[in-house]
C-alpha positions as CSV (number, residue, x, y, z in Angstrom):
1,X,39.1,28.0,-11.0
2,X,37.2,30.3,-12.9
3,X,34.0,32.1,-11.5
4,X,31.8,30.4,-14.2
5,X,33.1,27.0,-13.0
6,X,32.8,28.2,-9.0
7,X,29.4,29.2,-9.6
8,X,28.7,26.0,-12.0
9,X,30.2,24.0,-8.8
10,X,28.0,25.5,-6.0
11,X,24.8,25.5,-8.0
12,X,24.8,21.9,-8.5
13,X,25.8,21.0,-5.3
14,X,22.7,22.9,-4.4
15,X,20.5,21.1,-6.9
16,X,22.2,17.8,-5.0
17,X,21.5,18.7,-1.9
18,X,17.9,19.7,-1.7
19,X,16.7,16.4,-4.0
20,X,15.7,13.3,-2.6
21,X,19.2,11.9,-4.2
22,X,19.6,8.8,-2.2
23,X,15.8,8.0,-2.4
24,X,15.9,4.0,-3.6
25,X,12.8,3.1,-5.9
26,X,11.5,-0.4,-5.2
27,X,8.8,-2.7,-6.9
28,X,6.9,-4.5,-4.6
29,X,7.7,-8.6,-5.0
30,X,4.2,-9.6,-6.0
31,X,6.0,-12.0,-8.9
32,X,7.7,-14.4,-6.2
33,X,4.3,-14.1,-3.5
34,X,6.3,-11.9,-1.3
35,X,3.6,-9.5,-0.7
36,X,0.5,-10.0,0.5
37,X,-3.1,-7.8,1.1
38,X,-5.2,-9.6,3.2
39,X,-8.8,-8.5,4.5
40,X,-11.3,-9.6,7.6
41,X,-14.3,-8.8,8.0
42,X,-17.4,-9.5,11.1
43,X,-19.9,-12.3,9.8
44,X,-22.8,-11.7,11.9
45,X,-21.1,-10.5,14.5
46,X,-20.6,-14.2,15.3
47,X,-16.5,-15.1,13.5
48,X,-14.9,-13.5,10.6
49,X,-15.0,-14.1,7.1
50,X,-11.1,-13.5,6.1
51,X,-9.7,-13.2,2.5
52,X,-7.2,-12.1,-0.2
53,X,-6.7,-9.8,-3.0
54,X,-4.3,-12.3,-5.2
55,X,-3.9,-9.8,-7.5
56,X,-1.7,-6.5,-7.2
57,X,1.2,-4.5,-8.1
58,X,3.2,-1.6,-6.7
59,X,6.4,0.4,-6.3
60,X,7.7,2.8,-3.2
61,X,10.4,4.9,-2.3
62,X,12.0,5.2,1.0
63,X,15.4,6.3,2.5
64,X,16.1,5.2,6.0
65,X,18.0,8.1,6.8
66,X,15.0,10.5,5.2
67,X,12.0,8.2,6.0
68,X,9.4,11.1,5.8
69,X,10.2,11.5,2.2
70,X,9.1,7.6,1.3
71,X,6.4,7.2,-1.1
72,X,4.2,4.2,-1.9
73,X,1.9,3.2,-4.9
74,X,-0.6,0.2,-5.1
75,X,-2.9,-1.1,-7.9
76,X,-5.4,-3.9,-6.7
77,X,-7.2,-6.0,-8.9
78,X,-10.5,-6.3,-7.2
79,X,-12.0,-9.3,-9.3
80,X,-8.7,-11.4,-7.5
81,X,-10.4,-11.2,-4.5
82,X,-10.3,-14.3,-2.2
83,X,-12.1,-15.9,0.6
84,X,-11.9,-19.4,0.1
85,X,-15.3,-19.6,-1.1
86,X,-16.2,-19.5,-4.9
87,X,-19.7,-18.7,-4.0
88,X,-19.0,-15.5,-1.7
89,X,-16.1,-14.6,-4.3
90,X,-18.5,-14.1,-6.8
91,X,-20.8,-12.1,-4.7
92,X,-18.5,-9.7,-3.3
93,X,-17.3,-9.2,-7.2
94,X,-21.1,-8.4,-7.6
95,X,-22.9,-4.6,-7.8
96,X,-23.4,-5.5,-4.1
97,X,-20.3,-5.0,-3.3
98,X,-17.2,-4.4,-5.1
99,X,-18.7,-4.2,-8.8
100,X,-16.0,-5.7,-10.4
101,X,-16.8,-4.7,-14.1
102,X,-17.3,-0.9,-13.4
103,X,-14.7,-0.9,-10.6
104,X,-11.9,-3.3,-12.0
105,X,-9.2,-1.7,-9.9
106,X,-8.3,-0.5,-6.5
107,X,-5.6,2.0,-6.1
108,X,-3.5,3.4,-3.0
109,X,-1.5,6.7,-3.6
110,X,0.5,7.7,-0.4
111,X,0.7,11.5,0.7
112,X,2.4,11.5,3.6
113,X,5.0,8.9,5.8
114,X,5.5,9.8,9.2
115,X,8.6,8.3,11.2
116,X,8.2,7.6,14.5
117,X,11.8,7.2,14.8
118,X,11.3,3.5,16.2
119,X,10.8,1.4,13.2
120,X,6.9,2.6,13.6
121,X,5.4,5.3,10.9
122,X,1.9,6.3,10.3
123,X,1.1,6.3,6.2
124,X,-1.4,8.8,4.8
125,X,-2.8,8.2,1.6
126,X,-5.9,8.1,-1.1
127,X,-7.7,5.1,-1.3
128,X,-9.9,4.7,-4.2
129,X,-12.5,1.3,-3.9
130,X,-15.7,1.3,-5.8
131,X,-15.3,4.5,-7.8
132,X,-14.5,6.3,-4.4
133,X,-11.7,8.1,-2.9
134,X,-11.1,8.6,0.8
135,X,-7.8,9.6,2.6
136,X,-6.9,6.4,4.9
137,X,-4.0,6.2,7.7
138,X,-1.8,2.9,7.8
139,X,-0.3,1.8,11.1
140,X,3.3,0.4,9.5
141,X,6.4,-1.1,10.6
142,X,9.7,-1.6,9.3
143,X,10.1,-5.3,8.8
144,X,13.8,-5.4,7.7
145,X,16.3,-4.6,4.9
146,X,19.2,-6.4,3.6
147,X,20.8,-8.4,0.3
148,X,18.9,-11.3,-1.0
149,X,20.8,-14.6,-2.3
150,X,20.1,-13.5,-6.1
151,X,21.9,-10.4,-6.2
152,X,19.2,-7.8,-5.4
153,X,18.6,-6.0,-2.0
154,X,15.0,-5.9,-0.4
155,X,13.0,-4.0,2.2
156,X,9.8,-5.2,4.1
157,X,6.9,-3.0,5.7
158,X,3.9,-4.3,7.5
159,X,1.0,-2.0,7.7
160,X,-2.7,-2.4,9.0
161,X,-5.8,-0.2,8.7
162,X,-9.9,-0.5,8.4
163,X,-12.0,0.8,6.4
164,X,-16.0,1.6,6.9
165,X,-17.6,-0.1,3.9
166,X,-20.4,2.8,3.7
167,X,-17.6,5.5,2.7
168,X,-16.9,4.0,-0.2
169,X,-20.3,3.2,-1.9
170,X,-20.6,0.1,-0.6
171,X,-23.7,-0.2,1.6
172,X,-25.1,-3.6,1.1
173,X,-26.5,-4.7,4.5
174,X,-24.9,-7.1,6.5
175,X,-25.6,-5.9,9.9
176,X,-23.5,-2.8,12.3
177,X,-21.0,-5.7,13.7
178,X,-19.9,-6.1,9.9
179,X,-19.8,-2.4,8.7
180,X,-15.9,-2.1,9.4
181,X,-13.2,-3.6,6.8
182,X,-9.9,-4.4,8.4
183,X,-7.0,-4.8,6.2
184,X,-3.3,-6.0,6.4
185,X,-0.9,-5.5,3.7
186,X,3.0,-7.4,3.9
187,X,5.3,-6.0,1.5
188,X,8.8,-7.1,0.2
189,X,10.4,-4.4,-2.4
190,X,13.1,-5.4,-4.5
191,X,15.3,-2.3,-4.7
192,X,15.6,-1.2,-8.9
């Protein structure tokens, strides 16, 4: 083997070794409702007004044997907010709260997965809501990973975190009990 080839050889076996190679890209299944971001909030410190965003799409990459490398993207369409309530919808789409027209969409950009090494992680990442971006930390767990009956093979992450409504713009008053936003998110990625 020539020394052109050798050194051809070793330099891309270098170039292999230090990418994320085995790194699978998946797009979040919003297209058969197998992801879901779902909201509660404190109603007067009394019960809890709960609710949906029905609209939202996404991709992430993760490697089980690299977890820390895993990335996640979402885009929310705020105006698909939903808590069973057409009246209260069209409030919270309101300049009270989420000002739908300025703010049309909501946007989570991961910068850091941490692997607790039992199926737990913490997720760091940008959230932008009402024209506002704050770093927020997801509690997450690793739901499961296997073929599906069409051909395809998926993984599932739960993840949980809240939110105080007043860092992001939003400071209508609803009272201290109802100044906290807690959101869980159940995603199913199809792997491309």
């Amino acid at each position: 083997m020539n020394t052109f080839l050798k050194t051809s050889v070793a330099l891309g076996s270098l170039v292999l070794a230090s990418s994320p190679l085995y790194a699978a890209d998946y797009v979040i299944d919003t297209k058969n409702a197998h992801a879901s971001i779902e909201f509660r909030i404190s109603h007067l410190g009394i019960g809890l007004v709960t609710g949906r965003f029905n609209t939202f799409e996404g991709q992430f990459s993760y490697d089980p044997e690299q977890p820390n490398d895993s990335s996640v993207t979402v885009d929310i369409d705020t105006s698909s907010i939903d808590s069973n309530h057409a009246e209260r919808d069209k409030h919270i789409r309101s300049g009270d709260f989420l000002d739908v027209k300025t703010f049309p969409t909501a946007k989570f950009v991961s910068t850091q997965y941490s692997d607790n090494g039992d199926g737990s992680a913490s997720l760091t990442g940008d959230l932008t809501l009402h024209g506002v971006t704050k770093p927020v930390v997801l509690d997450v767990s690793k739901l499961g990973e296997g073929n599906d009956p069409w051909g395809g093979f998926r993984t599932g992450f739960e993840g949980s975190t809240e939110i105080k409504l007043k860092d992001f713009g939003i400071d209508y008053n609803l009272g201290p009990a109802s100044e906290t936003l807690y959101l869980n998110l159940s995603i199913e990625g199809v792997k491309q």
